[in-house]
N, C-alpha and C positions, 0 to 999 in steps of 0.2 A: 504494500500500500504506500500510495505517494503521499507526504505528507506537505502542504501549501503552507506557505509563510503568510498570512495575512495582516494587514494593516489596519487598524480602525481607522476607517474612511467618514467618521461623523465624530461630532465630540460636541459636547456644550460650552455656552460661553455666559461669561458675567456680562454684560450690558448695563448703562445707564442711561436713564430714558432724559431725553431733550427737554422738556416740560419740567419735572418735577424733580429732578437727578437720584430720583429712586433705583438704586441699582437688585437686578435679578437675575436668575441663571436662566435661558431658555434653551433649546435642542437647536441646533443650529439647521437641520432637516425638518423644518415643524411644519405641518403638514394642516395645522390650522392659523387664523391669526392668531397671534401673541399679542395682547393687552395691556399695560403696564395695569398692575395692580391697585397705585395709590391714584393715578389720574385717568386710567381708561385710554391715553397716548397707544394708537398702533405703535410696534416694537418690531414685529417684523410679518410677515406677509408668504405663506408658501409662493412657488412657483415653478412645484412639481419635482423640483430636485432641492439644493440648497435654498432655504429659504430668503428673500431680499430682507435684510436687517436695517433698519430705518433710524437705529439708536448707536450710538458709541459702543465699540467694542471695549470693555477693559482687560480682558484674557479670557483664555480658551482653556477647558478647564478637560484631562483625559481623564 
C-alpha cells in the first residue's frame, strides 16, 4: 500500500472585523456567510472554494 503525504489544504484564521475590531476565528472554506458577532459586519462571503474574506487577517491558525 502507497502511503500519500498530505497537506492540510484549509486552516482557520483570526480576523478583525472593520466596524467594531471584534476579532474571531472563522474556516477560511466557509461555505456560508460569516457574520461578525458583536455588529452583524459580513466577514466573509463563500465562493464555492476559499471563501472572499472582507475583514483583516491577523493569523492563520493550523
Amino acid at each position: 500500500m502507497v502511503r500519500q503525504h498530505r497537506e492540510n489544504r484549509s486552516a482557520f484564521c483570526r480576523v478583525r472585523c472593520p466596524d467594531c475590531e471584534n476579532e474571531q476565528v472563522i474556516f477560511e472554506k466557509a461555505s456560508t456567510v460569516v457574520d461578525c458577532a458583536v455588529c452583524g459586519h459580513v466577514l466573509a462571503e463563500p465562493t464555492g472554494g476559499k471563501a472572499a474574506i472582507k475583514a483583516e487577517i491577523k493569523a492563520k491558525l493550523q
